[in-house]
DSSP file (Angstrom, degrees, kcal/mol; ACC not computed):
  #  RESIDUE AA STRUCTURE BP1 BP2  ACC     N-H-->O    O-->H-N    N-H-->O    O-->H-N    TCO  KAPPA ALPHA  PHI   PSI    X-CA   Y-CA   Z-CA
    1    1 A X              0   0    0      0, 0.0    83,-0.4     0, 0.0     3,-0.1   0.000 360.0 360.0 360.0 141.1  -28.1   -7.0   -4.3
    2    2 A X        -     0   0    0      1,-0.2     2,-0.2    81,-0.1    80,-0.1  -0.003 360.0 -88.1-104.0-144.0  -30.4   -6.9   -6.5
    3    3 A X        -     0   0    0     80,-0.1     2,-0.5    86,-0.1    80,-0.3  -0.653  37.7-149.7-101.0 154.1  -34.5   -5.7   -5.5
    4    4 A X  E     -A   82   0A   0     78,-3.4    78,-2.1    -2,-0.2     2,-0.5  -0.959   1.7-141.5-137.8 177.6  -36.3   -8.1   -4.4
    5    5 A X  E     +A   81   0A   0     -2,-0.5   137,-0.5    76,-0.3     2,-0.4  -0.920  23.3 170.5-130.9 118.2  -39.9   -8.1   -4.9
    6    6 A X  E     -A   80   0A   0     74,-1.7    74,-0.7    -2,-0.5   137,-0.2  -0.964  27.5-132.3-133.6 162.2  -42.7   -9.5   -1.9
    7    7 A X  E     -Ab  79 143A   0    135,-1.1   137,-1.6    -2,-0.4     2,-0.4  -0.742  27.1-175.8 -98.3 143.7  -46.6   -9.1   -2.0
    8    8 A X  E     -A   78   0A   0     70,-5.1    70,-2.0    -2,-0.2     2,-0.1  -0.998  24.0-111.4-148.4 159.2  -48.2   -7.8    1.2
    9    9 A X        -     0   0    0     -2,-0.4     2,-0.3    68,-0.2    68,-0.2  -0.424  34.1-177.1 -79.4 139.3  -52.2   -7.2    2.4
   10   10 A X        -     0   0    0     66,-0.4    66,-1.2    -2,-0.1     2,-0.3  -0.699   3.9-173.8-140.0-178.1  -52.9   -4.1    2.8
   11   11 A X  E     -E   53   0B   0     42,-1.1    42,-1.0    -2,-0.3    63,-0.2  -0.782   6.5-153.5-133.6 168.8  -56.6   -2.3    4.2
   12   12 A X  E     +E   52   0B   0     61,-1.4     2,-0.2    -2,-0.3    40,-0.2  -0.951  14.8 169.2-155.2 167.5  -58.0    0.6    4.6
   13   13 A X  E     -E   51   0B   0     38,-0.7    38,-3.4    -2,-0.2     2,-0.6  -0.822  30.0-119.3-148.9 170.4  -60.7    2.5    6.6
   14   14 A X  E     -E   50   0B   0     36,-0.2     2,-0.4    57,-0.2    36,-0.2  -0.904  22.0-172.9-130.0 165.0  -61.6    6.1    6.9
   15   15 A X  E     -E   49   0B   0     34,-1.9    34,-2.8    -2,-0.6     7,-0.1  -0.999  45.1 -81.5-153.9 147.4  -61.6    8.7   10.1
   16   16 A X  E     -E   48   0B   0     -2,-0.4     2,-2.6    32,-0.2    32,-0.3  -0.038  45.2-121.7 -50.6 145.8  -62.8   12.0   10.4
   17   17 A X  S    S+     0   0    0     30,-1.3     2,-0.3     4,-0.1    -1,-0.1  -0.604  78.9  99.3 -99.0  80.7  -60.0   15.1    8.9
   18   18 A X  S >  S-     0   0    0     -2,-2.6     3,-1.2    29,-0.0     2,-0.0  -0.993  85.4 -69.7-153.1-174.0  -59.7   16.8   11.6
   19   19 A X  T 3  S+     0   0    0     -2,-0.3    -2,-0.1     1,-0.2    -3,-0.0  -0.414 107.4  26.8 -92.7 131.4  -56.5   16.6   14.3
   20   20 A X  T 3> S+     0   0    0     -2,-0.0     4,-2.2     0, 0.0    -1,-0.2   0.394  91.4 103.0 119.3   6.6  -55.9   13.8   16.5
   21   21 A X  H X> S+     0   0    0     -3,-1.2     4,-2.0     2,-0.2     3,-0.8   0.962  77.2  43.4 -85.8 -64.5  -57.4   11.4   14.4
   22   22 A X  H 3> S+     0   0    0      1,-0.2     4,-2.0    -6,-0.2     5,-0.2   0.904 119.6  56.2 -58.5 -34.2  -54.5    9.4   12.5
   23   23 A X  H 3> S+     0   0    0      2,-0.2     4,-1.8     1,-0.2    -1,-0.2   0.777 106.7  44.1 -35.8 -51.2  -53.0    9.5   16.3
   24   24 A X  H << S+     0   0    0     -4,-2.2     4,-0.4    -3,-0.8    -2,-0.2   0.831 112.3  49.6 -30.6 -63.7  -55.8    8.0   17.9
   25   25 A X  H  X S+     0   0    0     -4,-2.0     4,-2.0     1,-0.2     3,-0.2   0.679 113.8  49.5 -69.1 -34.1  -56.0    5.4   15.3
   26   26 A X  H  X S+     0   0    0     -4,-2.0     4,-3.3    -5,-0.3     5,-0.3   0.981  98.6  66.0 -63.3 -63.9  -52.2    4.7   15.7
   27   27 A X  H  X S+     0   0    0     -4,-1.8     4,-0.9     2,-0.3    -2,-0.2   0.605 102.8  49.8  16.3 -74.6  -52.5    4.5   19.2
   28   28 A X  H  > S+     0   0    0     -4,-0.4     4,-3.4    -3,-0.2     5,-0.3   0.850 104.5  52.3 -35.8 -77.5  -54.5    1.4   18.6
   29   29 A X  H  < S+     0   0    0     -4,-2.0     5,-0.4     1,-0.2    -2,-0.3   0.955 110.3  43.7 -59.7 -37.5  -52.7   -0.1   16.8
   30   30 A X  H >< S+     0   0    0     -4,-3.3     3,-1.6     1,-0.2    -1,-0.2   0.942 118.7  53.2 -63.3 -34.7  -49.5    0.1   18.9
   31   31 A X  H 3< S+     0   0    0     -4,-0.9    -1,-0.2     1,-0.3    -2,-0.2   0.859 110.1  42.9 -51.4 -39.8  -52.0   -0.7   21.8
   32   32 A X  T 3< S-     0   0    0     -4,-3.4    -1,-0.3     2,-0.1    -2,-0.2   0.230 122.8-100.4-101.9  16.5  -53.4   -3.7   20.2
   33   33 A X    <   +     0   0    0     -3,-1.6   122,-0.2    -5,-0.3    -3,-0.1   0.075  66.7 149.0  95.8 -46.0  -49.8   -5.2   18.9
   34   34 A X        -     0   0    0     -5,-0.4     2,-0.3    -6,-0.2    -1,-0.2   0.027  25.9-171.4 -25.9  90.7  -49.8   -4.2   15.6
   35   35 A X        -     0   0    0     -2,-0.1    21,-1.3    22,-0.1    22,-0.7  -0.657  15.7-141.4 -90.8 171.7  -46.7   -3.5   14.0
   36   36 A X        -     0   0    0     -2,-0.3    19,-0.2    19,-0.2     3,-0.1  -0.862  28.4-163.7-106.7 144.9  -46.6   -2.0   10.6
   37   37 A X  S    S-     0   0    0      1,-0.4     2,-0.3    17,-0.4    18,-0.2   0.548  87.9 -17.6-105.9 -24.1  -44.6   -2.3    7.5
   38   38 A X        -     0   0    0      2,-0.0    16,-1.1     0, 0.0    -1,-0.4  -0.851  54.6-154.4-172.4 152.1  -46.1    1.2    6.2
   39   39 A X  E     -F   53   0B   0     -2,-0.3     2,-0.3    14,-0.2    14,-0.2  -0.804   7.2-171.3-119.6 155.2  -49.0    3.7    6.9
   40   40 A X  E     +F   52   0B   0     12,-1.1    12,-1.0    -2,-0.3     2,-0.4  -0.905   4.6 179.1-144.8 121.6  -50.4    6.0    4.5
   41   41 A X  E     +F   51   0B   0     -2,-0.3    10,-0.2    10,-0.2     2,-0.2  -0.864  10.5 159.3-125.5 152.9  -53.0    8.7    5.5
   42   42 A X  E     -F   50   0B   0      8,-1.0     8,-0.7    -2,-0.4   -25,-0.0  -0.514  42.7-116.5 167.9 115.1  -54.7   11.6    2.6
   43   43 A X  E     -F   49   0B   0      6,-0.2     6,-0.3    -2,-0.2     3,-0.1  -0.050  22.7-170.3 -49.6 137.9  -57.8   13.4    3.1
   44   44 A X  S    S+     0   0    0      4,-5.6     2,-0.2     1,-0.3     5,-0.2   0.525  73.5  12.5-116.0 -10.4  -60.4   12.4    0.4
   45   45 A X  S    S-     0   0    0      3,-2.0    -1,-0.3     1,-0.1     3,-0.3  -0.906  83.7 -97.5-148.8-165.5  -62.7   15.3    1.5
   46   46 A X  S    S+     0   0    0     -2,-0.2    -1,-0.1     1,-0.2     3,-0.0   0.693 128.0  35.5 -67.3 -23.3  -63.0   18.5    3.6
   47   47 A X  S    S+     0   0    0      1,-0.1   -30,-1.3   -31,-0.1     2,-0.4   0.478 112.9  50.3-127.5  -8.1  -64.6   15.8    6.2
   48   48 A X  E     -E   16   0B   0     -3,-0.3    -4,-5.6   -32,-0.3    -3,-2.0  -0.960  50.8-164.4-151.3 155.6  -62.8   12.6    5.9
   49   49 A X  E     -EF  15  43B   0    -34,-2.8   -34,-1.9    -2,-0.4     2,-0.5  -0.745  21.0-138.6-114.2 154.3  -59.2   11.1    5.9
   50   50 A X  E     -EF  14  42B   0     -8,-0.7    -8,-1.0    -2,-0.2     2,-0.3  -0.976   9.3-151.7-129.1 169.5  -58.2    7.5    4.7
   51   51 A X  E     -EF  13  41B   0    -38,-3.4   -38,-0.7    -2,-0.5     2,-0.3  -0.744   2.6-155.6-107.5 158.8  -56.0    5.5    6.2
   52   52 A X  E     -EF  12  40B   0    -12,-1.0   -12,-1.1    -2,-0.3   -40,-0.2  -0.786  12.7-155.6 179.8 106.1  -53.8    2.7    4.6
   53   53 A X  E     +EF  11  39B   0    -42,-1.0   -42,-1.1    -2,-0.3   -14,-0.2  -0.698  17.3 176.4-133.8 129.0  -52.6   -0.1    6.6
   54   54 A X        -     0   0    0    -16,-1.1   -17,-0.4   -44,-0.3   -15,-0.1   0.075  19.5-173.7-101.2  -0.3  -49.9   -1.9    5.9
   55   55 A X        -     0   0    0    -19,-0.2   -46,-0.2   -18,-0.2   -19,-0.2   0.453  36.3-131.2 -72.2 154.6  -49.2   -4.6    8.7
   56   56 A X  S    S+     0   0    0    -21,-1.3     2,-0.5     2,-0.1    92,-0.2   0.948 102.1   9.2 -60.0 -35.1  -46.7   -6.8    9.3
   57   57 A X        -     0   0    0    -22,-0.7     4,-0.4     1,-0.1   -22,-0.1  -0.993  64.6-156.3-138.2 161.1  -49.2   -9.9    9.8
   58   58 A X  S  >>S+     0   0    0     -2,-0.5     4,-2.2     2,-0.2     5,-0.5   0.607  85.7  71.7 -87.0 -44.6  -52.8   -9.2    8.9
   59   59 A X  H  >5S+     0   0    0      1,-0.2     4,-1.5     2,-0.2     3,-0.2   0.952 106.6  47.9 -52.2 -35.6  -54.3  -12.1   11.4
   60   60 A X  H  >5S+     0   0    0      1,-0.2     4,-1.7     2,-0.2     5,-0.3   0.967 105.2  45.3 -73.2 -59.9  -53.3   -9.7   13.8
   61   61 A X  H  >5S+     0   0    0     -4,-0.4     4,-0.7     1,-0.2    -1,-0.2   0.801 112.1  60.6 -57.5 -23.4  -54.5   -6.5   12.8
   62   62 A X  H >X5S+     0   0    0     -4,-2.2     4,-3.7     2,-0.2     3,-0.8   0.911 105.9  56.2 -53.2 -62.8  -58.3   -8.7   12.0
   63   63 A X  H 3<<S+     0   0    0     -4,-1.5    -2,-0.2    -5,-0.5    -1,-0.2   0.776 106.3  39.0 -42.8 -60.8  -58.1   -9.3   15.4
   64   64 A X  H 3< S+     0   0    0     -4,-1.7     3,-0.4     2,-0.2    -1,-0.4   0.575 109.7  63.1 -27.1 -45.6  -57.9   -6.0   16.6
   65   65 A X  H XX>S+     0   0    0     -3,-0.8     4,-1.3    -4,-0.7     5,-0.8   0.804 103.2  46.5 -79.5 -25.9  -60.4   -4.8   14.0
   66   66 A X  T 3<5S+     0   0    0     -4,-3.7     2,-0.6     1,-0.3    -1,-0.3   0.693 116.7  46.9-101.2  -1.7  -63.4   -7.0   15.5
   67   67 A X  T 345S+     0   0    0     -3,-0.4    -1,-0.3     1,-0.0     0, 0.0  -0.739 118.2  42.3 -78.3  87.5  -62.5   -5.8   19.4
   68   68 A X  T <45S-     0   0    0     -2,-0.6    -2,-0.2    -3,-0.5    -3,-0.1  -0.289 108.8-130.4-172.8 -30.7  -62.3   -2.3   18.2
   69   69 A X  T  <5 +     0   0    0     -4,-1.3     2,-0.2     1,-0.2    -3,-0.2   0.680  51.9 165.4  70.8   4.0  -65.7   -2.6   15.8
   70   70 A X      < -     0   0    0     -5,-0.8     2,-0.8    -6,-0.3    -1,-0.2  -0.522  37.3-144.2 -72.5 139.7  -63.4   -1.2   13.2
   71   71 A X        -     0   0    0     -2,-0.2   -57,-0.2   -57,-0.1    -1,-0.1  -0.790  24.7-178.1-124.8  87.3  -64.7   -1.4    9.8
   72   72 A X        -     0   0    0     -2,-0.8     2,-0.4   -59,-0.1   -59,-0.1   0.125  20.3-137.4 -81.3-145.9  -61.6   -2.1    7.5
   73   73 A X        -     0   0    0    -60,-0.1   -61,-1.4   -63,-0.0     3,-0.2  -0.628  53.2 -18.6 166.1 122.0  -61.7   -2.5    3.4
   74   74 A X        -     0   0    0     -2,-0.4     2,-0.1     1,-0.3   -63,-0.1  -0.189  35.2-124.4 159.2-164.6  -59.4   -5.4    1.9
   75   75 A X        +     0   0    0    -65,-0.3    -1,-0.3    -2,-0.1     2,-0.2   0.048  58.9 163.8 -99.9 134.8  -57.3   -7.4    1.8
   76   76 A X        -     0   0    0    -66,-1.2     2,-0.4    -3,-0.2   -66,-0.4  -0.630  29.3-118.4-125.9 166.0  -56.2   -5.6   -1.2
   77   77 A X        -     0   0    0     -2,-0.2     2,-0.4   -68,-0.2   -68,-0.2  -0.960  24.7-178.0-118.4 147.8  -52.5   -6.3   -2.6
   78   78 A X  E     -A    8   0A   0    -70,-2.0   -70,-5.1    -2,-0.4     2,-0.6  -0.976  30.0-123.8-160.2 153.4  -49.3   -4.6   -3.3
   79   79 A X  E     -AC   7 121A   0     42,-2.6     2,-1.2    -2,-0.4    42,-0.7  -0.593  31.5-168.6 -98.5  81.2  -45.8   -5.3   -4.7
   80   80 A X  E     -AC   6 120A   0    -74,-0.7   -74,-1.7    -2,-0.6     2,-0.4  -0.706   8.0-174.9 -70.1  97.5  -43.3   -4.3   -1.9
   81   81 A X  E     -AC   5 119A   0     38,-1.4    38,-1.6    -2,-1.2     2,-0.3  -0.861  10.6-179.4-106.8 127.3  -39.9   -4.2   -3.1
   82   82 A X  E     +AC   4 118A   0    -78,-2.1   -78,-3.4    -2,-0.4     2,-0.2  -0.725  19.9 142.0-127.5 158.2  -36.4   -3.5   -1.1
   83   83 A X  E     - C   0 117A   0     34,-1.0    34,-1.1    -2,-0.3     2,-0.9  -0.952  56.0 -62.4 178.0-150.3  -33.3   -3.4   -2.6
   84   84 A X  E     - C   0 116A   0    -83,-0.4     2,-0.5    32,-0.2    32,-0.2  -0.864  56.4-117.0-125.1 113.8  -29.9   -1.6   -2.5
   85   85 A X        +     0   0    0     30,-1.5     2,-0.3    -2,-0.9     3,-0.1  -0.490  54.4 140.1 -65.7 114.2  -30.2    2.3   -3.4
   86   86 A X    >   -     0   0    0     -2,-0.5     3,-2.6     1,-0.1    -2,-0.1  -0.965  61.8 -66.3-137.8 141.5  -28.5    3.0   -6.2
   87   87 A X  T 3  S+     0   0    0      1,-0.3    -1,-0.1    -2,-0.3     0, 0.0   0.158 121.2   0.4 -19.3 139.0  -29.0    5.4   -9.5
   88   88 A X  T >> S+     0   0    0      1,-0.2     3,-2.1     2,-0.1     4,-0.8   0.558  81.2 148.7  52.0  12.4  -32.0    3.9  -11.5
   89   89 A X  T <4 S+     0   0    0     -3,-2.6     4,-0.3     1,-0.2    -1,-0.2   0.774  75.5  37.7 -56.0 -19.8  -32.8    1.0   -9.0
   90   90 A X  T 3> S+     0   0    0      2,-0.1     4,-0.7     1,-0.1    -1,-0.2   0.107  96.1  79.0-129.6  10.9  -36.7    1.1   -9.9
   91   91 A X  H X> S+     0   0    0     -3,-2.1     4,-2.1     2,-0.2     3,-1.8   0.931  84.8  60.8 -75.6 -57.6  -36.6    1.8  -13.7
   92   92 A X  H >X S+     0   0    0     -4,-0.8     3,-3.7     1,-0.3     4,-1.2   0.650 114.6  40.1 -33.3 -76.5  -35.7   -2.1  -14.7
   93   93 A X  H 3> S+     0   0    0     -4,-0.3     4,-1.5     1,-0.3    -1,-0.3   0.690 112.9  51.2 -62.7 -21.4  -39.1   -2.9  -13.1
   94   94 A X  H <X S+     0   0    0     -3,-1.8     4,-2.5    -4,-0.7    -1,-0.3   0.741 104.4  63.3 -37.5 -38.6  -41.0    0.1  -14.4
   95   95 A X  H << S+     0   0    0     -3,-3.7     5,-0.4    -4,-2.1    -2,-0.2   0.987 101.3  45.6 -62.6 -76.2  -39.8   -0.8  -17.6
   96   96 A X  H >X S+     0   0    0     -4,-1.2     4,-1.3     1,-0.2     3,-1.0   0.924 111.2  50.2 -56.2 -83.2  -41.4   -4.1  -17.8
   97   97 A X  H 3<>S+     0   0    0     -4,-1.5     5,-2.4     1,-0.3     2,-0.8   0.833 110.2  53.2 -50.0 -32.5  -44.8   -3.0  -16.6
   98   98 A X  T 3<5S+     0   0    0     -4,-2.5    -1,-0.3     1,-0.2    -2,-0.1  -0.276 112.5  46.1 -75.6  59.6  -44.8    0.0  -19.2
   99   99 A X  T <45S+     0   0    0     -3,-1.0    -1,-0.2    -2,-0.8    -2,-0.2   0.101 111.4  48.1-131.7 -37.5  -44.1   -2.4  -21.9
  100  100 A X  T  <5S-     0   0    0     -4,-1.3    -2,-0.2    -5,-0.4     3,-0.1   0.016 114.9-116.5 -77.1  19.3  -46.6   -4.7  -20.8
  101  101 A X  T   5 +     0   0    0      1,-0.2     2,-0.2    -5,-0.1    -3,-0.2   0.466  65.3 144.0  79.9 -20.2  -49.1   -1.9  -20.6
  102  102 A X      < -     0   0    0     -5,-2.4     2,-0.8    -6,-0.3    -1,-0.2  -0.493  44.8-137.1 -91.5 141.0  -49.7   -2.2  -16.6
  103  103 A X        -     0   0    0     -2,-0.2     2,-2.9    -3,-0.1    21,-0.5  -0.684   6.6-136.9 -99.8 118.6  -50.1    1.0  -15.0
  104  104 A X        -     0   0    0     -2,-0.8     2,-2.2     1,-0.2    18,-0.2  -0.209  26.3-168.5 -79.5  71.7  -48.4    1.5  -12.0
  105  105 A X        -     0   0    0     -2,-2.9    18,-0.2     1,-0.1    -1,-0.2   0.194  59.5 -10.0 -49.1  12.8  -51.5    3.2  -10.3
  106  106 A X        -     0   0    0     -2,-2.2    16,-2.0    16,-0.4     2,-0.3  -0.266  66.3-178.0 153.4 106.2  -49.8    4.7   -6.8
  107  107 A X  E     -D  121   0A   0     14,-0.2     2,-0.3    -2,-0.1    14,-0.3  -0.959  15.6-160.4-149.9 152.8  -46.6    4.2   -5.3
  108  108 A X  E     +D  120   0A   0     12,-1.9    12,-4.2    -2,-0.3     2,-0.2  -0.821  14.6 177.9-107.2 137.2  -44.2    5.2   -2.0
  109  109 A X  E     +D  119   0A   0     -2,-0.3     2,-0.3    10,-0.3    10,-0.3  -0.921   4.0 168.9-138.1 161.4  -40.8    4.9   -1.9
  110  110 A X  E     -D  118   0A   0      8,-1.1     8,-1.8    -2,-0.2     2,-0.3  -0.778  23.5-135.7-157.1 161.4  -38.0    5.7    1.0
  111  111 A X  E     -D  117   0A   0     -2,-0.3     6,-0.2     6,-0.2     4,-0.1  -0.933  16.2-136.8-108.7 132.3  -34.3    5.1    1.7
  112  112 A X        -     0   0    0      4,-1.4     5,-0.1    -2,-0.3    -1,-0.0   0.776  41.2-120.0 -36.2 -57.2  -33.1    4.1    5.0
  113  113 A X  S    S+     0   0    0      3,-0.3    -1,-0.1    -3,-0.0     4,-0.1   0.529 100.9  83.0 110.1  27.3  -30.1    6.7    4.5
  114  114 A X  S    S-     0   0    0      2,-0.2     3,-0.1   -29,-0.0    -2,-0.1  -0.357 118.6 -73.6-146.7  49.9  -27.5    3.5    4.8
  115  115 A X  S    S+     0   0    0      1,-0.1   -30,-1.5   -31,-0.1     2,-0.3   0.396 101.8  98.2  83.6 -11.3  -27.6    1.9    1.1
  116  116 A X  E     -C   84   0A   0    -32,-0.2    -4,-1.4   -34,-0.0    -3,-0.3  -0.815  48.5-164.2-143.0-177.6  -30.8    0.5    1.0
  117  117 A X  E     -CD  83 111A   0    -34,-1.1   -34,-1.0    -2,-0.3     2,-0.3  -0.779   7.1-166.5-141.7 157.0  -34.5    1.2   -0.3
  118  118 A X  E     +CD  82 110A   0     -8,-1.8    -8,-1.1    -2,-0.2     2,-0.4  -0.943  18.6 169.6-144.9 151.6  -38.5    0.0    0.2
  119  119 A X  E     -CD  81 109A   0    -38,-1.6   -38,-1.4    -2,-0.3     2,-0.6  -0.944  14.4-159.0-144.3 122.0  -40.8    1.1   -2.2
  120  120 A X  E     -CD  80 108A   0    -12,-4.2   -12,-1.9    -2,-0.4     2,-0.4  -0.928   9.8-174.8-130.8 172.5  -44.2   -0.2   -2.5
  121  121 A X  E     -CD  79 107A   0    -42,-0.7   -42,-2.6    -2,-0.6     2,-0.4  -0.935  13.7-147.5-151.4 149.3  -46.4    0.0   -5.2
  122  122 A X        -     0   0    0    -16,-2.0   -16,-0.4    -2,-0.4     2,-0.3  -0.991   9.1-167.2-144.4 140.5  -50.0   -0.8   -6.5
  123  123 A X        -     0   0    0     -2,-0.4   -46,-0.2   -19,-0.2   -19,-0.1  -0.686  50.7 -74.6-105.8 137.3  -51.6   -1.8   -9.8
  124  124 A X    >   -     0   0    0    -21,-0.5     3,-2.1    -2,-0.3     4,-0.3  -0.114  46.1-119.1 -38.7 118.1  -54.7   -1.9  -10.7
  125  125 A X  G >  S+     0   0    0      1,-0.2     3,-1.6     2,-0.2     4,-0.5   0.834 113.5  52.1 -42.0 -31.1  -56.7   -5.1   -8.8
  126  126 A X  G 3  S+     0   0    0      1,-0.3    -1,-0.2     2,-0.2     3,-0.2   0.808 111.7  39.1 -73.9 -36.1  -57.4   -6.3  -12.2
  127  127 A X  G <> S+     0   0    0     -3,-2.1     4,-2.9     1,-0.2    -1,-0.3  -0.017  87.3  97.0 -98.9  34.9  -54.2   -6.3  -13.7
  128  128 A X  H <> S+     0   0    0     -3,-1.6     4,-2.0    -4,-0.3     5,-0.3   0.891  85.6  53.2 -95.3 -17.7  -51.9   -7.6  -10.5
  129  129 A X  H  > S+     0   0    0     -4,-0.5     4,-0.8    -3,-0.2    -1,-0.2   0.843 110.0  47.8 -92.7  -5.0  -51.9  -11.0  -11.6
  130  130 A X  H  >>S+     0   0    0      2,-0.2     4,-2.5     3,-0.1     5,-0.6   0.935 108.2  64.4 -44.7 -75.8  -50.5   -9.6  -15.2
  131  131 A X  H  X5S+     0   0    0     -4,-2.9     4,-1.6     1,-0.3     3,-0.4   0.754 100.7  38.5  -2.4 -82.6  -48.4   -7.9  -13.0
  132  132 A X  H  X>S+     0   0    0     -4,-2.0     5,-1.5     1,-0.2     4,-0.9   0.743 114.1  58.4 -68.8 -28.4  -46.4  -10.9  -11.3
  133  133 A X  H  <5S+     0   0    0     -4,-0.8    -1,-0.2    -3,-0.5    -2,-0.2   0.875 113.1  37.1 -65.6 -31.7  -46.2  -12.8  -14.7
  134  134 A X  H  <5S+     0   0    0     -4,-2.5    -2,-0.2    -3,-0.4    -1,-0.2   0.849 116.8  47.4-101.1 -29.4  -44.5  -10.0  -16.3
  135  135 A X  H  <<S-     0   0    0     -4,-1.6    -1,-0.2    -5,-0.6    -2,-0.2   0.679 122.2-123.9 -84.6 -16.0  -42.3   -9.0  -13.1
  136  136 A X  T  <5S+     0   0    0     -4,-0.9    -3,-0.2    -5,-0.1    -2,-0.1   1.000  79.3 112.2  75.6  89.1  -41.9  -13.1  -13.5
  137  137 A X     >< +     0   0    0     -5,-1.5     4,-1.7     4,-0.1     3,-0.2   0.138  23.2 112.3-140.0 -15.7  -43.0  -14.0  -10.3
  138  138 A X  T  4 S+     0   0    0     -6,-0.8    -5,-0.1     1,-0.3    -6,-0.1   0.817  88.8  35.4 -63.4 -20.0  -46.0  -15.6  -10.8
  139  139 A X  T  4 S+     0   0    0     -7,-0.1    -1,-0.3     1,-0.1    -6,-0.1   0.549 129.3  26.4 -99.3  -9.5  -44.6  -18.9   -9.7
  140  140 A X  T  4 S+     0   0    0     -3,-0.2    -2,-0.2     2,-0.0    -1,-0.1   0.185  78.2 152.0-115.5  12.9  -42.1  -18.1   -7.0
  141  141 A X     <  -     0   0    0     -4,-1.7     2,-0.7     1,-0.1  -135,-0.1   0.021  36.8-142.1 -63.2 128.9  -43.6  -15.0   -5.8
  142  142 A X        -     0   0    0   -137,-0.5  -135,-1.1     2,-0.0     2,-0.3  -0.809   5.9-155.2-117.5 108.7  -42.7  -14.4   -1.7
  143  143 A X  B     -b    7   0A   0     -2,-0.7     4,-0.1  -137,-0.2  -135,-0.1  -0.593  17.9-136.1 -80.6 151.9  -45.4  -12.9    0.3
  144  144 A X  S    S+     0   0    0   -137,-1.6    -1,-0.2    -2,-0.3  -136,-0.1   0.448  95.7  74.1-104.7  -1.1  -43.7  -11.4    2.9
  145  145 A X  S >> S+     0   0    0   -138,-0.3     3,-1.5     2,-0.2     4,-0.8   0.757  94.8  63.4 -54.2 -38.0  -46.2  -12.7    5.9
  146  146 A X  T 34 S+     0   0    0      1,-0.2    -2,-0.2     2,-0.1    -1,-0.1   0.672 101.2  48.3 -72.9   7.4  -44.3  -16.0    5.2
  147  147 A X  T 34 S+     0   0    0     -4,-0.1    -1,-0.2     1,-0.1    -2,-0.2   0.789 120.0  34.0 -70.6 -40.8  -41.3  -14.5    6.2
  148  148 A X  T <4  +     0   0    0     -3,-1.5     3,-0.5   -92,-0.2    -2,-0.1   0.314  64.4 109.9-123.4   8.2  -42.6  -13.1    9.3
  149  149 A X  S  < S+     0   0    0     -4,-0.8    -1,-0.1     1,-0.4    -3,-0.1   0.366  72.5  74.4 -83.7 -19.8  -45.1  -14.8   11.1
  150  150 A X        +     0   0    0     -3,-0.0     2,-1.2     2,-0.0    -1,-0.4   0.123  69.5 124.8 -98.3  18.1  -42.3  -15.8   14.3
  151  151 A X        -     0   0    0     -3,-0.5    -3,-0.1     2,-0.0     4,-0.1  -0.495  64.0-133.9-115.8 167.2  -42.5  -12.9   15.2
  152  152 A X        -     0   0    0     -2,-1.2     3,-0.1     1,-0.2    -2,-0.0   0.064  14.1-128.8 -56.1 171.2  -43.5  -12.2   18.6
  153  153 A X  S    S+     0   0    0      1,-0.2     2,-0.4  -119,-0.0    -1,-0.2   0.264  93.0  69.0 -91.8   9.9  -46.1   -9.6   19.5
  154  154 A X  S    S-     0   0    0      2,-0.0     2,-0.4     0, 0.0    -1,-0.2  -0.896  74.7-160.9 -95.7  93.3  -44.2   -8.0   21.8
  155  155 A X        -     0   0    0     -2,-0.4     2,-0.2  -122,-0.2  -122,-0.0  -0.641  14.0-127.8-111.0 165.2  -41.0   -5.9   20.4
  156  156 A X        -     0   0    0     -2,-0.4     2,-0.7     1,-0.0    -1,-0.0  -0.439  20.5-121.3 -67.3 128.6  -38.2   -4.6   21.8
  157  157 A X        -     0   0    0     -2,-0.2    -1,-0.0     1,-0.0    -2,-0.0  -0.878  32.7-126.2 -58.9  96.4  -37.1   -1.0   21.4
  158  158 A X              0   0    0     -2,-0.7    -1,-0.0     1,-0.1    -3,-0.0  -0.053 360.0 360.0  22.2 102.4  -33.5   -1.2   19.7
  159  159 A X              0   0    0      0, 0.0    -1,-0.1     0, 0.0    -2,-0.0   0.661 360.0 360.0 -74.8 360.0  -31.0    1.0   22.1
């Protein structure tokens, strides 16, 4: 299979660096419904952490943020991409943004450990709509909230 490429909302907020914080704040979010498609947490000083929120629908996580008083940052965007792990899967598209110049400013990547990969990645706000022209997207390009939007707010634990 080859990778396929969705755009997803992301936020951020900050919380004090000291322990129990990113727990708390997780907490929340499980409390309040909020699944995630990825978290990111990294001190930016001796006194403060940020957080970087990923969620599976955004309307939800909004929701949450005004009962909570929680002060988020975005919607900002980023290129989520899955695909099927294999040797070089994430040069092709590397390739094309260093030949087009676009700087792939920050990015996380995992494998499942069963064939298959998510990686996401962020460009500079200025250049993302560069971006999707050059990753040649700009006209079919699949946010991955329209994907997911049945699903319930309640999920099931897996046995």
């Amino acid at each position: 299979m080859s990778a396929r490429i969705f755009s997803v909302d992301y936020y951020y907020t900050t919380v004090e660096n000291r322990p129990g914080q990113g727990c708390k704040f997780l907490k929340m979010l499980a409390t309040g419904e909020v699944n995630l498609l990825a978290f990111n947490a990294f001190p930016i000083s001796n006194e403060q952490t940020q957080l970087v929120i990923y969620p599976q629908n955004a309307t939800w996580l909004g929701e949450l943020a005004r009962r909570q008083g929680l002060t988020l940052y975005g919607p900002h965007y980023a290129l989520l991409v899955q695909g099927d792990d294999e040797l070089g899967a994430l040069v092709g598209i590397h390739e094309k943004l260093c030949d087009a110049d676009i700087n792939v400013a920050s990015s996380t990547g995992l494998t499942d450990g069963r064939g298959r990969y998510r990686y996401i990645m962020h460009v500079n706000p200025q250049e993302y709509e560069r971006a999707l022209e050059v990753l040649g997207l700009s006209q079919g390009l699949q946010r991955w909230a329209d994907f997911q939007l049945n699903r319930y707010r309640r999920f099931k634990a897996k046995a």
